[in-house]
Each structure stands twice: as structure tokens, then as C-alpha cells.
C-alpha positions as CSV (number, residue, x, y, z in Angstrom):
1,X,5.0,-4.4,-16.8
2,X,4.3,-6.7,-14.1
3,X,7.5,-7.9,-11.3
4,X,8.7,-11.2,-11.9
5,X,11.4,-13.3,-9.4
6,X,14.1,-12.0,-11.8
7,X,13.1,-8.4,-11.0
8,X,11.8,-8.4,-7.6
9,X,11.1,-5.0,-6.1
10,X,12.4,-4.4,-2.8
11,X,10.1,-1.7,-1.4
12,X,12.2,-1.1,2.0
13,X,11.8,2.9,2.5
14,X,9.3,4.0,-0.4
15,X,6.8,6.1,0.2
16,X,2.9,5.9,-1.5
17,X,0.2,8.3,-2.0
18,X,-3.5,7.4,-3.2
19,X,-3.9,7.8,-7.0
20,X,-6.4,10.5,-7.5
21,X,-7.2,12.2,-10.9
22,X,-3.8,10.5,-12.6
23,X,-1.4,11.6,-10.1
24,X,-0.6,10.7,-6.7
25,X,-2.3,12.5,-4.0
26,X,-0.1,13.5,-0.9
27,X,-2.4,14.0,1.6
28,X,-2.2,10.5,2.8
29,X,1.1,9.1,2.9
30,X,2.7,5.6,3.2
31,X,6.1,4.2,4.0
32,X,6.4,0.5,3.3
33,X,9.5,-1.5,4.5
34,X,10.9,-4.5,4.0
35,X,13.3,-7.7,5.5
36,X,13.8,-10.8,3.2
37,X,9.5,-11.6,2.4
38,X,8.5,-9.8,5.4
39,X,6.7,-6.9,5.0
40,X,5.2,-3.8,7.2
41,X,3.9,-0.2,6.6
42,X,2.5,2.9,8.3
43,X,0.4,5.2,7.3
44,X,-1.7,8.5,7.9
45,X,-3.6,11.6,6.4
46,X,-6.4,11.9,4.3
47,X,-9.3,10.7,6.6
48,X,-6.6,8.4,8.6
49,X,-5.7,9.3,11.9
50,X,-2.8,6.6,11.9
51,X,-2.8,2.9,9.7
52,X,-0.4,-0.4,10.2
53,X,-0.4,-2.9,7.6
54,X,1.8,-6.3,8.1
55,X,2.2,-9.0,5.6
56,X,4.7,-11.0,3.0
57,X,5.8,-10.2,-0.6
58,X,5.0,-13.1,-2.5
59,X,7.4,-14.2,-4.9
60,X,5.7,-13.0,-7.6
61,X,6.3,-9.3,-6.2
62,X,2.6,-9.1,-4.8
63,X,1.6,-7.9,-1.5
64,X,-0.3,-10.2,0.6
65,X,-1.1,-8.0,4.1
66,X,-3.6,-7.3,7.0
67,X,-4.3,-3.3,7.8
68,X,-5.8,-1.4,10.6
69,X,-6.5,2.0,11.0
70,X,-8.4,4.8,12.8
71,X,-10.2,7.4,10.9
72,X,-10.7,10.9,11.9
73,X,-14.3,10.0,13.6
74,X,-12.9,7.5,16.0
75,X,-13.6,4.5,14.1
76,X,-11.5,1.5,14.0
77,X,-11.5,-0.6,10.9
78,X,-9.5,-3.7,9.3
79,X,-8.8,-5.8,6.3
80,X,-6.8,-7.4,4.1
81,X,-5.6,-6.5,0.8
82,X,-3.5,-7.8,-2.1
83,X,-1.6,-4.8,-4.1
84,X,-0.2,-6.1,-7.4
85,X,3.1,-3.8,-8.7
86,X,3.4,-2.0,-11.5
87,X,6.9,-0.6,-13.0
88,X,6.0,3.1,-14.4
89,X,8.6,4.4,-17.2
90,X,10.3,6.5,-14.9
91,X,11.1,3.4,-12.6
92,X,8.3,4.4,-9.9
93,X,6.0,1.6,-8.8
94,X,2.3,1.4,-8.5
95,X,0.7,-0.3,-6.6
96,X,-2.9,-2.0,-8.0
97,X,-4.8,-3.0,-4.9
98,X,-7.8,-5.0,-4.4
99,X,-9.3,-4.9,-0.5
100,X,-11.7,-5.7,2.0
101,X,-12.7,-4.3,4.7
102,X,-14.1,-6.5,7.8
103,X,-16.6,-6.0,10.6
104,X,-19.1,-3.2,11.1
105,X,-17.7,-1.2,8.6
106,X,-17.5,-4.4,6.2
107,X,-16.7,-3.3,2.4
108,X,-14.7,-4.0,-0.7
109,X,-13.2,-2.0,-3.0
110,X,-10.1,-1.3,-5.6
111,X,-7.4,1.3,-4.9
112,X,-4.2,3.1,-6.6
113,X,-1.4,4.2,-4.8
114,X,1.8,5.2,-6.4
115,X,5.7,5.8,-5.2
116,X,6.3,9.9,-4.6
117,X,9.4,11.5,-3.6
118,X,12.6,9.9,-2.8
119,X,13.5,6.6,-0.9
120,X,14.0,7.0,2.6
């Protein structure tokens, strides 16, 4: 099921791993918090070196947000994404994004991440 304003998510202090195979992958690791609409991660492993992403939570329970990160060969690359929530049955969210990816390195794409382990 999708969030609606009745059931907003508050995603202060949960941490997301890319979706791989069904299950989330922890080599990469994201921790997402959260004040009022306001909206702010970090993020690193996998090929990423270190990743920021800032942006709002739309009332809807979406996440509209800018990212930047370097990758383990130096390069520096940004976009923006929207990430649509999911509610799994055992009350973890996933995250459905759809991206883009500006400048030399220009690209689009889709993405899963889920929730893993406990809030912080």
C-alpha cells in the first residue's frame, strides 16, 4: 500500500540498502532523517565513496530531493530523484525511486532501496 496524509511515514533515523535479488543489499547504506517536510540523508558503500541527498516529503509521503556523490574513481555526480514509499507487511518501507543523473555522467534510471535493521 501506498502512504497517504493519514499515515504519513516519518523516516527520521531509518536506514536503506539497494534492493538486489529480492532482498536488501548492505553494502551500501543510507540513513535518512527528517524535521517537519524537511528532509536530508547520507550515504556510502557500494561504489560510493560518500553521498548527501537534501529535499522535502511531499504530502503525499513522496520524496522529492537533490543528491551528490563521489564514486570510488574520483568522479563527482548529481541528480534528482523522486522515491515513492511502500509499506511491506512487516511494517518496513520501500522505497520505489525514479532518478536522473545530470552532467557528464548524465543518465536515468529506476532503483529499490528498502529499510534494514533498526531505527537509529
Amino acid at each position: 500500500m501506498t502512504t497517504t496524509e493519514k499515515n504519513r511515514i516519518d523516516y527520521d533515523g531509518r536506514r536503506f540498502s539497494p534492493v538486489a535479488d529480492g532482498a536488501p543489499e548492505e553494502s551500501r547504506v543510507a540513513v535518512y532523517h527528517q524535521d517537519g517536510d524537511l528532509f536530508w540523508g547520507e550515504f556510502l558503500g557500494g561504489r560510493a565513496r560518500r553521498g548527501t541527498l537534501t529535499g522535502t516529503v511531499l504530502p503525499d509521503g513522496r520524496l522529492d530531493f537533490a543528491y551528490c556523490m563521489v564514486l570510488e574513481d574520483n568522479r563527482v555526480v548529481s541528480g534528482h530523484c523522486t522515491s515513492t514509499p511502500q509499506v511491506l507487511a512487516d511494517g518496513r518501507v520501500r522505497l520505489n525511486e525514479v532518478w536522473e543523473r545530470f552532467g557528464a555522467h548524465a543518465d536515468r534510471g529506476t532503483s529499490v532501496i528498502e529499510e534494514i535493521g533498526p531505527r537509529a
